[in-house]
N, C-alpha and C positions, 0 to 999 in steps of 0.2 A: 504494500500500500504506500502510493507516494505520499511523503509529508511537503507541506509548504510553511513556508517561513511566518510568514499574520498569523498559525495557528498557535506558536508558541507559548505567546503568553495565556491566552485562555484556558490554554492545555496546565500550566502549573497553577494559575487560581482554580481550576476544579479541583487537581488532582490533590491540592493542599487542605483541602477539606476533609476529602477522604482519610490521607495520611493521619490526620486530626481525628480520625473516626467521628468526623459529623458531614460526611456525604451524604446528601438526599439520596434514599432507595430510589428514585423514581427522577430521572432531571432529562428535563422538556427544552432541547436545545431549537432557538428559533433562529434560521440563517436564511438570507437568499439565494435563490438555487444558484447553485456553479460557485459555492466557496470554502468547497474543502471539509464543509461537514462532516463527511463519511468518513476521511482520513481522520480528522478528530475523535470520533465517540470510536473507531477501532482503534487508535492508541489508548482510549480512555478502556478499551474491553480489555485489550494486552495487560495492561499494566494491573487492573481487577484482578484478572485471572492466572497472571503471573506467578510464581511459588517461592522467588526471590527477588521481591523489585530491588534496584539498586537506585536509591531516591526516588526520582520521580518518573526515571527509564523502568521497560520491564528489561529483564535479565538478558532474551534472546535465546537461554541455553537450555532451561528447566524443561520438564516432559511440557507444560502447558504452552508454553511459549512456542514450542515444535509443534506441537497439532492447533496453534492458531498459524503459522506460517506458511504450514498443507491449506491450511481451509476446514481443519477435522475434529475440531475444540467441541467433547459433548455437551459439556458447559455451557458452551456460547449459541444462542439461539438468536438466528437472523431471520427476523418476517418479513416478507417481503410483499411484494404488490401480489394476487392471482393473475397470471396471464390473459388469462378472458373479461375479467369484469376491472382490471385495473386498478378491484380495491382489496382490502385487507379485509375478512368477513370472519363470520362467527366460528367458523369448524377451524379455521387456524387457530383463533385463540381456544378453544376448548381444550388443541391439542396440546397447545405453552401450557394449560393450567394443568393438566393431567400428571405433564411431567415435571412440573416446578415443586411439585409435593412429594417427589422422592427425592433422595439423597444422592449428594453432587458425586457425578460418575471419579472426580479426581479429586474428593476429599476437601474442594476449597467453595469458592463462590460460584455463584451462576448467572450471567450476565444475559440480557434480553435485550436485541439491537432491534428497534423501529423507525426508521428513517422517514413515512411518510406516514405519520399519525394521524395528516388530516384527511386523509384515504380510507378510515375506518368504515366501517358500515355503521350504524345505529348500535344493530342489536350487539355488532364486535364490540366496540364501546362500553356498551351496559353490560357486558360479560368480562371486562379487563377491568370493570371499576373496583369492585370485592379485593379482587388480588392487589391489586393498586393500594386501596386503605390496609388491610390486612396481609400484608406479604408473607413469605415463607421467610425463614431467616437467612442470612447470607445469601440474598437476592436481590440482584440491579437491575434496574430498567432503565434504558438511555434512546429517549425517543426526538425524533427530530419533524420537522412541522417548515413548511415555508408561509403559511397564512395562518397563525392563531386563531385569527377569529372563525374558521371554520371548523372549528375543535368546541366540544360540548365542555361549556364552564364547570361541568363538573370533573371533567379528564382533567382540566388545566390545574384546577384547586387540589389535587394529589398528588402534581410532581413541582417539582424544582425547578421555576423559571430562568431560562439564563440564553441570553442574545448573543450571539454572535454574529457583530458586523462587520463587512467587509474592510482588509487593509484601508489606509489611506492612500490616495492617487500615485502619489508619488512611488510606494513601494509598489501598487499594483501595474503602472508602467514599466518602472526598472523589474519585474518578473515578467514581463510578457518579452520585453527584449531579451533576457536571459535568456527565457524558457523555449521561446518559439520563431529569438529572432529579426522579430517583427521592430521594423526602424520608426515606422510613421507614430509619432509622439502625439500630432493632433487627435490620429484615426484611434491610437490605443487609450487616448482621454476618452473619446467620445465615447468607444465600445463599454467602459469600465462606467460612466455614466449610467448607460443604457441597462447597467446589468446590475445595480446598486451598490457598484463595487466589488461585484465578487468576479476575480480574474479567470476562474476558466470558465464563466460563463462571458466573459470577455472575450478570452481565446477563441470560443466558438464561435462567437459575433462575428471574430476576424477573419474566417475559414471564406476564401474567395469567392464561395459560390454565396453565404450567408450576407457577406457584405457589400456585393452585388445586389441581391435582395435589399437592401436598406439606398443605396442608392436609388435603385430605378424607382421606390417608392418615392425619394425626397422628390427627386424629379419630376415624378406624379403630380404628385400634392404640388410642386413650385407650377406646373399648365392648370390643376383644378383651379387653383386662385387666380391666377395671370385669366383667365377665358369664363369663369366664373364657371363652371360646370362640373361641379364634385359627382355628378354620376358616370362620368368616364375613371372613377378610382373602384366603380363596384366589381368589373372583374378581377382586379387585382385584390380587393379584402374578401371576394368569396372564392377564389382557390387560396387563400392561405390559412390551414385549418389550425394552423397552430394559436389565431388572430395577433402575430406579432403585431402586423400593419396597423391594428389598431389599438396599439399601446404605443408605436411607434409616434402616430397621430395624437394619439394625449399624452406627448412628452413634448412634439412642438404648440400644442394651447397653453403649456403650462409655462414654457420659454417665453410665448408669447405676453404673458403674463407678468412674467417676472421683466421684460423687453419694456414694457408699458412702466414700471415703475422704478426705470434707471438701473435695474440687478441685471449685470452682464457676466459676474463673477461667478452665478453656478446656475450659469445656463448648462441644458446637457447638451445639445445639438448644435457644441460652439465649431463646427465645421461648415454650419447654413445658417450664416447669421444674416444674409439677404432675404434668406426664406422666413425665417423668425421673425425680422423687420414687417416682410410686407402681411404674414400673418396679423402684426400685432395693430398694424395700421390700418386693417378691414376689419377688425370689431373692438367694439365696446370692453371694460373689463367684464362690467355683466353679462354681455354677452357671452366672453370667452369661458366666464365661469358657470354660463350656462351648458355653455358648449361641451365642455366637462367631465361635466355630470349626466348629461343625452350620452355620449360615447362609455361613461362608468356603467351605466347602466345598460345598454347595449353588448357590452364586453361580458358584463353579468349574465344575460340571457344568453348567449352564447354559451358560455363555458357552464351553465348549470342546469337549462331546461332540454331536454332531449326533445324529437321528432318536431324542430322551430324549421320553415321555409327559413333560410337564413337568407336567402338573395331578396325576400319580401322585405325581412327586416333588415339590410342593412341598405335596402336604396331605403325606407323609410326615414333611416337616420342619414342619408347623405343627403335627402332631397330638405331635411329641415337646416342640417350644417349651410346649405346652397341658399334658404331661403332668408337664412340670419346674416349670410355675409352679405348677399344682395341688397336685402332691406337695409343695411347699417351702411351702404354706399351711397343707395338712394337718398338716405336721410343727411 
C-alpha cells in the first residue's frame, strides 16, 4: 500500500491515542475522494494488529504483519461495496457480526475496515448499530465516508469523528511533479482545486483524456454565454454519467461569485478567468446564487432518484440557466 507524505501527521494524532489506550472503538474518518484514505486506516489496521509495534510503525516482521502484506490477516475484515447493487447490505454485516463474537484467530485484536459507510443500506445500518454501542472486546472499526451527511445520525453519534483534509497547495503540487511528473503548475493548481485538494484525485483530473474533458467543457460553456444558448451544452451533460460537467459548472457560478466581490485569490478555475469575468458580468449575485442552488438540486436528482428522463431534466435546468442570463441582459 503506497503511503503519501499529508498523511503523516494525522496518522501519529490517531495513532497517539491509541498508544494512550483511549482510541475510539469505532473512528469515522471523513476525507474527499482521491486523498489517501485507504493508505491511512491500512497503516492505522497494521499497526492495531501488529504483535510488536515499534512506536508508532508496525514491526513488518511478526506473523501479523506477514498475513497483512499477503492480503491474509483473519483479523482484518474488509467490507467492501457488493458488485451489483454498489452498496454494502445486510447479509454482509450479519456475516462481520457472527464472527466478531468469537475469538481472535491470532490471539490479539480484530480490526473492521469500511471505506464507504455512506453506501450502507438502511436495514445494514440498523444491524451495525448494537455492535457499534456494544462491541466485543478488543475490537476496531475504522470507517470512512466522503459525505457525512448521508450517514444516519445515529451511525455518526457511535464513532469517533475525525476529518481528514486535503495537503495544502503547495505540497499537493510539488507531489504531483514528483509523482507523475507533470510540469504545468497553473493546470496542477486548478486540478487540486477541483478535487478539494486531494492529489490523486488531482492526478486523475490530469490523465489526458480527463482533462481534455474539462476543456472542451470550458469551451462549451465560454459559446453557451458568448451566443446565449445553454441548450447546445445538453449533449455534453447527458452522456456524462459521472455528472462531473455539472459540478464543473457550479464551480464556475461560485468563481463567479467570488469575481463579483473582488476575491480572485481562491478562485478555483484560475486558468478561465475571461470565462469567470464574463460569467460574473451576465448575472446578478442573486441571480448566481440562484443559479446555485437550481444546479445543487438538479445534481441531487440525479445522483439519488433512479428511472429520472435525465435529458427532460437537464434541458429543464438549462432552458431556466438560458432564461436568467437572458433576462439579467435584457434588464
Amino acid at each position: 500500500m503506497q503511503w503519501y507524505p499529508w498523511l503523516n501527521q494525522p496518522y501519529r494524532k490517531i495513532l497517539l491515542r491509541y498508544q494512550k489506550s483511549s482510541g475510539h472503538h469505532a473512528l469515522l474518518l471523513h476525507s474527499p475522494i482521491g486523498n489517501g484514505e485507504k493508505s491511512l486506516c491500512y497503516g492505522l489496521s497494521r499497526w492495531l494488529l501488529c504483535q510488536h509495534p515499534e512506536g508508532i510503525k508496525s514491526c513488518g516482521f511478526c506473523h501479523s504483519c506477514c498475513l497483512m502484506t499477503v492480503g491474509n490477516h483473519p483479523d482484518f475484515y474488509h467490507i467492501t461495496l457488493e458488485k451489483d447493487t454498489q452498496k454494502i447490505g445486510i447479509d454482509q454485516i450479519r456475516v462481520l457480526i457472527d464472527n466478531l463474537y468469537f475469538r481472535s484467530h491470532q490471539g490479539g485484536v480484530k480490526v473492521i475496515l469500511m471505506l464507504d459507510a455512506e453506501q450502507f443500506t438502511e436495514q445494514a445500518t440498523n444491524a451495525l448499530l448494537k455492535i457499534l454501542e456494544e462491541p466485543p472486546g478488543d475490537t476496531y472499526f475504522l470507517l470512512g465516508c466522503h459525505v457525512p451527511s448521508r450517514l444516519l445520525p445515529t451511525l455518526k453519534s457511535r464513532c469517533l469523528y475525525w476529518s481528514l483534509p486535503g495537503p495544502n497547495e503547495d505540497l499537493g503540487v510539488r507531489w504531483l511533479q514528483k509523482e507523475t511528473g507533470f510540469k504545468n503548475v497553473l493546470s496542477a493548481c486548478v486540478a487540486l482545486r477541483l478535487s478539494s485538494n486531494a492529489p490523486l484525485a488531482a492526478e486523475a483530473l490530469l490523465q489526458p483524456k480527463r482533462w481534455k474533458e474539462r476543456l472542451l467543457f470550458c469551451s462549451e460553456l465560454n459559446i453557451a454565454y458568448t451566443n446565449g444558448d445553454f441548450l447546445s451544452l445538453l449533449p455534453l451533460l447527458e452522456e456524462n454519467k459521472d455528472n462531473k460537467f455539472i459540478y464543473w459548472l457550479l464551480t464556475f457560478i461560485i468563481d463567479a461569485v467570488k469575481w463579483q466581490r473582488g476575491d480572485q485569490v481562491t478562485l478555483i478555475n484560475i486558468d478561465r478567468l475571461e470565462l469567470i469575468a464574463t460569467i460574473a458580468t451576465r448575472s446578478s449575485t442573486y441571480l448566481l446564487h440562484a443559479q446555485w442552488r437550481h444546479w445543487q438540486q438538479c445534481l441531487y436528482q440525479l445522483q439519488t432518484i433512479s428511472g429520472l428522463n435525465n435529458k427532460l431534466l437537464l434541458t429543464h435546468y438549462l432552458l431556466n440557466l438560458e432564461k436568467s442570463v437572458v433576462d439579467a441582459k435584457i434588464f
